[in-house]
N, C-alpha and C positions, 0 to 999 in steps of 0.2 A: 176359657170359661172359668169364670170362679168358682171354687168350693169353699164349703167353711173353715175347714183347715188352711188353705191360702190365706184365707181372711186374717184366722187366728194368730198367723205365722209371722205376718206384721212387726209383731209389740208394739200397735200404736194405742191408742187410748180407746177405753170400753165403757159405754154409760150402760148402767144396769137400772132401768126402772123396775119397783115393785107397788102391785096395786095394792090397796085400801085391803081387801078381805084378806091377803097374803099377810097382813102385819098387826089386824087390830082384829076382835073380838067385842061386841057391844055387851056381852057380860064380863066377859075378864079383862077386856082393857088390852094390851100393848103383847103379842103374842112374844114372847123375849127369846122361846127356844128358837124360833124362826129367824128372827133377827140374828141369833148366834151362830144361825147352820150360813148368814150369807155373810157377816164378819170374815169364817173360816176360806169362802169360796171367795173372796176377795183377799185374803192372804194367800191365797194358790195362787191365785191372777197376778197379785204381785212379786211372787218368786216366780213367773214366770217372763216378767219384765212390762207389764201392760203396766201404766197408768190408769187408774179408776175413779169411776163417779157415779153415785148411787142419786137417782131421781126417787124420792119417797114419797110417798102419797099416806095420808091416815092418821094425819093433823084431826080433823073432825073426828074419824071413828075411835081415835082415844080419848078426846074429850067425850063424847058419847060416855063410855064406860066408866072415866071418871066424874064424872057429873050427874051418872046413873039416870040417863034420860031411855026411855022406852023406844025412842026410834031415831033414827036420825031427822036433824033440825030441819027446817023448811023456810023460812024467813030468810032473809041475808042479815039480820043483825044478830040471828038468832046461831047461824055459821061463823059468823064471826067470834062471836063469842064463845062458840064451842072450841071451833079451831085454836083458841090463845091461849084456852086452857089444854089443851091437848097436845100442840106442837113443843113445848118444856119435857110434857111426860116422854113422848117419841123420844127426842133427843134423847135425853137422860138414857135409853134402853140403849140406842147407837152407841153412846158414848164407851159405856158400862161394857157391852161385848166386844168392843174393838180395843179398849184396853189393855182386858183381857189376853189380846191377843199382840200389845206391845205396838199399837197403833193408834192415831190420835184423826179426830174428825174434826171437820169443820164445817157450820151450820150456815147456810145462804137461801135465805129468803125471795123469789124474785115476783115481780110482774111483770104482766104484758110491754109495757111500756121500757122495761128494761132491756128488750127485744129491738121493740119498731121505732124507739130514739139509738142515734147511729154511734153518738160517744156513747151512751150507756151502756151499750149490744159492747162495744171493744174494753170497755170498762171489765164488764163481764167476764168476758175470755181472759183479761189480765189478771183478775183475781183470780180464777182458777187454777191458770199456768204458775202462780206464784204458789199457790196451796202445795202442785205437783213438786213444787222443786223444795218447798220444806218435809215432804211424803206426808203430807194431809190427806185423808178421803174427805172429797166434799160431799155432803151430806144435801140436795138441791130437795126445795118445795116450794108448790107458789105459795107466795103471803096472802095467806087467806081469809087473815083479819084485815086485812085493808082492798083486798081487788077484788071489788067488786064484782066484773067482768069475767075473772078469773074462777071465783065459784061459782056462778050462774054456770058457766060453761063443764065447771068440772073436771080440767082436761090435762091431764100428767102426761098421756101419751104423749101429745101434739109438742108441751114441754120438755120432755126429753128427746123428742127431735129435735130440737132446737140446738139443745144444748149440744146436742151428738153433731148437728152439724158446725154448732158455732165453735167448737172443737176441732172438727175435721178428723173427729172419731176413725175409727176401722167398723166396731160394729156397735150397735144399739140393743141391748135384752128386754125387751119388754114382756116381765112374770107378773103372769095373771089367773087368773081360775078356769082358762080355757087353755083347748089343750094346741090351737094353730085356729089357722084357717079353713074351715069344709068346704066340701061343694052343696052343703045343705046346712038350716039348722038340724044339729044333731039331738037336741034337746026334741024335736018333731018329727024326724026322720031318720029309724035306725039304720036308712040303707047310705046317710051320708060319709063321705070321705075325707080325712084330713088328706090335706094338699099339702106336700112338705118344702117345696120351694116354689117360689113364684118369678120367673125370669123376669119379667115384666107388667106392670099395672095397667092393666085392660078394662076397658070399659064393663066387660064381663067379669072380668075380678071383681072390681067393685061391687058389682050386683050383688056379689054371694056375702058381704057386709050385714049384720042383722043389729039392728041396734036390742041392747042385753043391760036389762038393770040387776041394780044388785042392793041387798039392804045396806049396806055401807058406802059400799063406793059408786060412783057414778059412769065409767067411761064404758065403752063396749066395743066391738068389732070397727064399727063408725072409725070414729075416733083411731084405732090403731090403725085403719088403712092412710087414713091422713096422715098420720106419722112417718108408715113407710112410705106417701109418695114425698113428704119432705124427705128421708133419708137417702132414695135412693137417686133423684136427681141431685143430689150433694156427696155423692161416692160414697156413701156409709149402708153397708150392708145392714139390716135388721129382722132378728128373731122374735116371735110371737110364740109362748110355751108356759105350761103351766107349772107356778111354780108351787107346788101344793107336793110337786114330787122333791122331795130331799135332795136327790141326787142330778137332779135336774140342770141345773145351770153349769155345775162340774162336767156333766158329758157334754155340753154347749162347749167348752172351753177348751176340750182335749177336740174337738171338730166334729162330736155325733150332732148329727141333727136331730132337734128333738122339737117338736113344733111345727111352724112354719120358717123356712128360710126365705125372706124378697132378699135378691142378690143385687148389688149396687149398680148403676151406670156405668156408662165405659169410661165418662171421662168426671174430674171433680171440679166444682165452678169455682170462682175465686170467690176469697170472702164477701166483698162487695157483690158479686153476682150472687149468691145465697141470701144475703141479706136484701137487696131489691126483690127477688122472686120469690122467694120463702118465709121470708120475715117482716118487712115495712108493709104496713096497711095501705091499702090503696084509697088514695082520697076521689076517687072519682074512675070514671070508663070513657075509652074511646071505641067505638064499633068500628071497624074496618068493612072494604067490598071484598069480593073471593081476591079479586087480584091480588089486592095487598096481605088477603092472607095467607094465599099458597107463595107469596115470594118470602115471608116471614118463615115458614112452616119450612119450606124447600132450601131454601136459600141463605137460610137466616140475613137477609137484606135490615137496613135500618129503617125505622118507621117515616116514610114519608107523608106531607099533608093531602096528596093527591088520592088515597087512598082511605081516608078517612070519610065517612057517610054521618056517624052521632056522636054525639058528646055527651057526658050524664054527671054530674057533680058538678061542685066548682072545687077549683086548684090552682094552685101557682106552677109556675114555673122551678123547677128540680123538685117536683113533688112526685111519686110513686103511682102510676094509675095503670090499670088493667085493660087489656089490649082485650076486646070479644070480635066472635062473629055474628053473622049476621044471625044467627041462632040464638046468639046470647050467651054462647061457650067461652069462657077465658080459655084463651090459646096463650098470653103472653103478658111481663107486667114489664116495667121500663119507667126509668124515670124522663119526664117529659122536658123538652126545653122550651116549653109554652103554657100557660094560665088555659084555662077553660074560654075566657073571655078570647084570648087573642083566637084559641081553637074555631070558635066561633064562626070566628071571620075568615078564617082560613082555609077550612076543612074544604076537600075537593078540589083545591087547587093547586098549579105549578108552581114548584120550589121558586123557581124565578120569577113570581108574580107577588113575593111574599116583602119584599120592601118597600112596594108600591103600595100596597093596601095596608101594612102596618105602619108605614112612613118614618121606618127605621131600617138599620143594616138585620138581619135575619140568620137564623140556620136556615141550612138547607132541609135539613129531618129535623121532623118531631120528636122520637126518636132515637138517639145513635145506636146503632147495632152493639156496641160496647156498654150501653146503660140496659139493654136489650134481653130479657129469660125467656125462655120459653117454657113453658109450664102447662101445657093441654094440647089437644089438638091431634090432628092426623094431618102431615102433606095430602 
């Protein structure tokens, strides 16, 4: 069984997200003492051998303050334009406290897209690993003045899984103004519990999820359970804890648990299997019968056409689509070696009957157990 001292014991690399209300203020702008208390806790991390990487969020909530607007913006051209003004001032405070402390940072900007295209995604990781080996801290945000998607959504959590898995991380921090996961909202119910670790994401886990706004920042419980189910089928352990307490992230390091601990998988996917199940959009669904989902589910078997009942998009062939059941559950995503069209014609029938009706040589699977994730589901 893991603990978080195992975890910690590693030295492998740690993304620390911090949210929007932990770093910005809409009257005073850019909290700096805060920024300085996590400089210092990233210089521990680093005399202790980890590689780091700080996911920031509060590109808007600074421009907020320097722009002296009354609330946060609502528009997308109106976020954009907050965010342009805002993410210079941010830096600038990163810069300025990590100096200080004889450390130099490095600013990357990303979107969506620099994710779900596959050179871009390794492009990614390569600048990173290159940051680590000059001892840069990379300093990660989406770019908010251009993605669209990206502020609609709001969502640093979900991006620092990303990164944590696109790294191959050991653990993910994600500091927030909440103090874990309960078995209640605790804001409603004073008889709720934090729950300090979560072996496993349960359909009941899930439930106790409460979505939570905030004047500045936008993510909430939502949002970070999605992160932990990205981090933990990708071996990367992740914390949920508030980082409002000083001393917080420091006992996180020495292995107190302080928060919520989800404890990682047993086993770690290859990058390519991360990146088809966790990261590539899926252009479309194929619904499967129970058979072919319980030999999917049981057996991890490759997707064959015999088992296939719908088809929903169109796509091409090595495009990314999502495996459901007949419920409409994603259980699986897999890159397909069939178009939507050829699915068509094919779906329900034997492997062997597939050169004859396409009036070409064929795979056998739709497909391969090797392009093949599983990502939902009960055998």
């Amino acid at each position: 069984m893991h603990t978080l001292q195992d975890i910690i014991s590693k030295r492998g690399a740690i993304v620390i997200k911090v949210g929007t209300n932990l770093l910005t203020d809409k009257r005073t702008g850019v909290r700096r003492k805060r920024i300085m208390q996590l400089a210092r806790d990233v210089a521990f991390l680093r005399g202790l051998g980890h590689q780091v990487v700080i996911v920031s969020s509060g590109a808007i909530g600074a421009g907020v303050a320097s722009l002296g607007l009354a609330r946060r913006p609502r528009t997308i051209p109106e976020k954009q334009a907050t965010a342009a003004v805002g993410q210079p001032v941010l830096m600038e405070s990163y810069q300025a406290a990590f100096r200080k402390l004889g450390m130099h940072v490095g600013q990357i900007l990303l979107t969506g897209d620099d994710f779900t295209e596959r050179k871009r995604y390794t492009n990614a990781r390569n600048t990173l690993r290159a940051l680590f080996a000059q001892r840069v801290i990379p300093i990660i945000n989406e770019n908010d003045t251009i993605a669209v998607d990206e502020i609609k959504l709001g969502d640093n959590d979900n991006l620092s899984a990303l990164v944590a898995s696109l790294l191959g991380a050991d653990l993910l921090v994600i500091l927030s103004d909440v103090d874990g996961l309960y078995t209640d909202d605790p804001s409603k119910n004073p008889a709720a519990v934090r729950i300090p670790i979560v072996h496993s994401i349960t359909p009941d886990i899930e439930k106790l999820a409460r979505k939570s706004g905030s004047d500045l920042g936008t993510g909430g419980m939502v949002t970070k359970l999605q992160a932990a189910r990205r981090c933990v089928a990708s071996g990367v352990a992740m914390v949920i804890a508030n980082g409002e307490d000083p001393s917080v992230l420091k006992d996180i390091l020495t292995g107190e648990i302080r928060g919520t601990l989800f404890l990682p998988g047993s086993g770690r996917l290859s990058g390519r299997k991360k990146w088809i199940g966790y990261v590539a959009k899926p252009r479309g669904s194929v619904t499967v019968d129970d058979g072919a989902r319980s030999a999917l589910l049981a057996r991890h078997t490759s997707l064959l056409p015999s088992g296939i009942i719908a088809i929903s998009g169109e796509f091409r062939g090595q495009d990314t689509v999502s495996i459901v059941d007949r419920d409409g559950l994603e259980i699986a995503r897999g890159v397909t070696n069939y178009s939507s069209a050829d699915l068509q014609r094919i779906r329900g029938k034997r492997s062997g009957e597939l050169p004859q009706i396409l009036g070409r040589p064929s795979r056998d699977e739709v497909i391969h157990k090797d392009n093949l994730v599983i990502t939902g589901g009960k055998s």
